[in-house]
C-alpha positions in Angstrom: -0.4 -2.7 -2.6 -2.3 -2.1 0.8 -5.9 -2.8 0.7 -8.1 -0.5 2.5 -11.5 -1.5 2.8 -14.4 1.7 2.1 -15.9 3.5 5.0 -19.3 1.7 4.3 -17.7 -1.7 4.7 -17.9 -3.9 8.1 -15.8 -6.7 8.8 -16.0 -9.3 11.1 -13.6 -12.6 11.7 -15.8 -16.2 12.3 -14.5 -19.5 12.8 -14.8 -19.8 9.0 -13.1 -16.9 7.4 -14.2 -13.2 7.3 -18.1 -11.8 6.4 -17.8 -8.4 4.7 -21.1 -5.9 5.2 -21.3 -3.2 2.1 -23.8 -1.5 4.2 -24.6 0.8 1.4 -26.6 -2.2 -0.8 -26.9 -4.9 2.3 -24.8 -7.0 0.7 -22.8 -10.1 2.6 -19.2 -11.4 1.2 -18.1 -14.6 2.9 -14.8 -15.2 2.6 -12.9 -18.3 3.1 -10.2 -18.9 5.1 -7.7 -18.8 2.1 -9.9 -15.5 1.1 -9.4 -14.1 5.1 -5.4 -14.7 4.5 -5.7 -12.7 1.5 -6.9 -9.9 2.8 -5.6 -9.5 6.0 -2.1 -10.4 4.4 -2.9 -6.8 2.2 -4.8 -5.2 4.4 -1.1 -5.3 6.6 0.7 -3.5 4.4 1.5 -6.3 2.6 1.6 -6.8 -1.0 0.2 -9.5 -3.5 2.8 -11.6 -3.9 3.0 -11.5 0.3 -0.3 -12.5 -0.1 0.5 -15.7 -2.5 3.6 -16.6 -0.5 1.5 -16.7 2.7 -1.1 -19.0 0.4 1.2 -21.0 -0.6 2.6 -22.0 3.0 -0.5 -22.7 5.0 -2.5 -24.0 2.5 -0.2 -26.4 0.0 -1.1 -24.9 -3.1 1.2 -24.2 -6.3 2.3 -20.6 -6.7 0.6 -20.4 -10.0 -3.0 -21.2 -8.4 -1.9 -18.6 -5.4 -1.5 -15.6 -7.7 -4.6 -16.7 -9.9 -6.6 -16.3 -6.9 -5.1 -13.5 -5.0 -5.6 -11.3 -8.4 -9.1 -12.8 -8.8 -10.1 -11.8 -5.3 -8.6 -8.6 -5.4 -10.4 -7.7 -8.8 -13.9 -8.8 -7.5 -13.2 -6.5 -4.5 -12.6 -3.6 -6.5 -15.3 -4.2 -8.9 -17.6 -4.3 -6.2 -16.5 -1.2 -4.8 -15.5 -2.7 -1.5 -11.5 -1.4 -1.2 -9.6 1.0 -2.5 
């Protein structure tokens, strides 16, 4: 599944992660670095379990705690109304 971020949505990479804009409510995400991965990992045609495999090699996590947070970030995404 390929995340596409809403029109109303900036993006912008620090030395910390990603900072999302919803500039329809003024609203600031800060993601993580593990977060940044995440997204970009979707947001590049990838799919979720790219995105808990990539997890899982650059940050020495388990699998298990990979996919619980990949399908935790991409669901408070979505419920925010932030991708599609």
């Amino acid at each position: 599944m390929t995340l596409r971020f809403s029109d109303d949505v900036s993006t912008a990479e620090t030395q910390y992660g990603t900072v999302l804009l919803d500039q329809r409510t003024g609203e600031y995400w800060e993601l993580n670095p593990t977060g940044a991965l995440v997204v970009r990992t979707l947001m590049d045609d990838g799919d979720e379990t790219a995105a808990i495999a990539a997890l899982v090699a650059r940050f020495d996590i388990d699998r298990d705690r990979a996919e619980q947070d990949v399908t935790a970030l991409v669901r408070d995404l979505r419920d925010a109304g932030l991708v599609s």
